[in-house]
C-alpha positions, 0 to 999 in steps of 0.5 A, a space after each residue: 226176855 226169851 218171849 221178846 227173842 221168840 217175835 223175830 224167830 217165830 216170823 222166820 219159823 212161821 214163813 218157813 213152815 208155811 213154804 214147805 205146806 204150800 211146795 209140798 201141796 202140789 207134790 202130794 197131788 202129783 204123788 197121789 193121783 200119778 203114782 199111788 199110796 206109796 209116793 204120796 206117803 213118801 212125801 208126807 214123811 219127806 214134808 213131816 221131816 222137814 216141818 220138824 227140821 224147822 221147829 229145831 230153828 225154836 230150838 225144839 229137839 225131840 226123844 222118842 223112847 222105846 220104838 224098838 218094842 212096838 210090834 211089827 207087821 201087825 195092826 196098831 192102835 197109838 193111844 197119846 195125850 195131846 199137847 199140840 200140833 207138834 205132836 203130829 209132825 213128830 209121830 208122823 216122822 219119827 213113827 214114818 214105818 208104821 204108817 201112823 193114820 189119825 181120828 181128826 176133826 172134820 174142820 182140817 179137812 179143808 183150806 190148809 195146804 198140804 195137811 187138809 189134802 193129806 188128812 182126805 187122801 192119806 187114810 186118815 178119817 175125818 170127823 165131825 165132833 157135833 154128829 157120833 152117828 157119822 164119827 161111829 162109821 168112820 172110826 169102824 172104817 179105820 180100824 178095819 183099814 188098819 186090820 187089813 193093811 196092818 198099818 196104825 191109827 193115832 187116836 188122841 182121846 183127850 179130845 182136845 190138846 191140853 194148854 198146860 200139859 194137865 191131862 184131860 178125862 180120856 173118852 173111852 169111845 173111839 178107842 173101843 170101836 177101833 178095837 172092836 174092828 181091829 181084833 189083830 190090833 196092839 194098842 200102845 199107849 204113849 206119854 208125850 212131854 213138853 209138847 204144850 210149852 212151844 205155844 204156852 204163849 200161844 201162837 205168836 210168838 212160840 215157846 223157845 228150847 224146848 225137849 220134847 219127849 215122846 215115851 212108848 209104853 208096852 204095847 197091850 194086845 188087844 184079844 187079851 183085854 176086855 174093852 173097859 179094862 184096856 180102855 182104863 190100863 192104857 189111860 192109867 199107863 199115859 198119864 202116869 208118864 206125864 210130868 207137868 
């Protein structure tokens, strides 16, 4: 019954979600190229804000756990599972202080209005899956970014989203060169719930009712780890959070 309600819902949702990309497409531009860094990350939290407004007409509603520890005025490293394009919006919005900046594959960098521009403009790097000499650079150059401005990165090491909220084998690699580069850093891992169950029938007709919970776990500062064994607390410590 829920999946026959969800078709008349997920159209409205869907129309309304594409609407805000395309008002806002112009908006960053003119933001961006006018008046600088600022306006333009203004309006990617306004947009952000507004995509969430629209996942509550699904009846999603989000909890963020915690974010009064995570460390201010300093370098972060957000490592998360990954359960859906949901996960971005949210952490977008709700993490907005902390100018969250994100390791994406190169294929978002172009044709969806206002993500594809933001993804170019906004700081975060682009990658292209097939080619690591390309992706160790661009990774460097993000840690070095956030090192300087002490603004965060959102790494997903999963790789890929998780269809059933299972997590996936964590790849150490990126999470290494941004560490590497960002010595200042704090890597703070987060464990993200339910996520996957707004397109657990894909994406059409989307999942109804959902709470989506976001946990923020102790953030590790990264001069007082090595690499291999911050890499695996960090993994242990989301997982652990992760209730299939």
């Amino acid at each position: 019954m829920q999946k026959l309600i969800s078709y008349p819902i997920s159209i409205i949702y869907y129309l309304c979600f594409g609407l805000i990309l395309v008002l806002f497409h112009p908006i960053q531009w003119t933001c961006f190229t006018v008046f600088g860094y600022q306006a333009h990350k203004k309006s990617v939290d306004y947009m952000n804000f507004l995509l969430v407004k629209c996942t509550n007409l699904l009846g999603t509603t989000y909890k963020f756990e915690n974010i009064d520890n995570i460390p201010k005025d300093a370098p972060l490293i957000f490592v998360s599972n990954h359960q859906s394009m949901y996960d971005i919006i949210a952490m977008i919005w709700y993490l907005r202080r902390f100018h969250c900046k994100f390791v994406s594959k190169m294929e978002l960098g172009k044709g969806i209005p206002s993500v594809s521009y933001n993804l170019r403009h906004g700081g975060s790097v682009l990658i292209d899956r097939k080619d690591p000499k390309q992706a160790i650079p661009a990774i460097k150059g993000l840690a070095e970014y956030i090192e300087k401005y002490k603004r965060s990165a959102v790494i997903f090491p999963e790789g890929t989203r998780s269809k059933n909220g299972a997590p996936k084998s964590f790849s150490q690699t990126g999470l290494k060169i941004l560490c590497k580069n960002a010595p200042s850093a704090y890597v703070v891992p987060v464990t993200i719930n339910n996520s996957w169950k707004i397109v657990k029938y894909g994406f059409f007709p989307l999942g109804l009712g959902n709470h989506l919970t976001f946990v923020i776990h102790k953030p590790l500062a990264v001069k007082d780890y090595g690499y291999e064994e911050l890499s695996e607390l960090t993994e242990k410590t989301v997982v652990q959070g992760i209730k299939i």
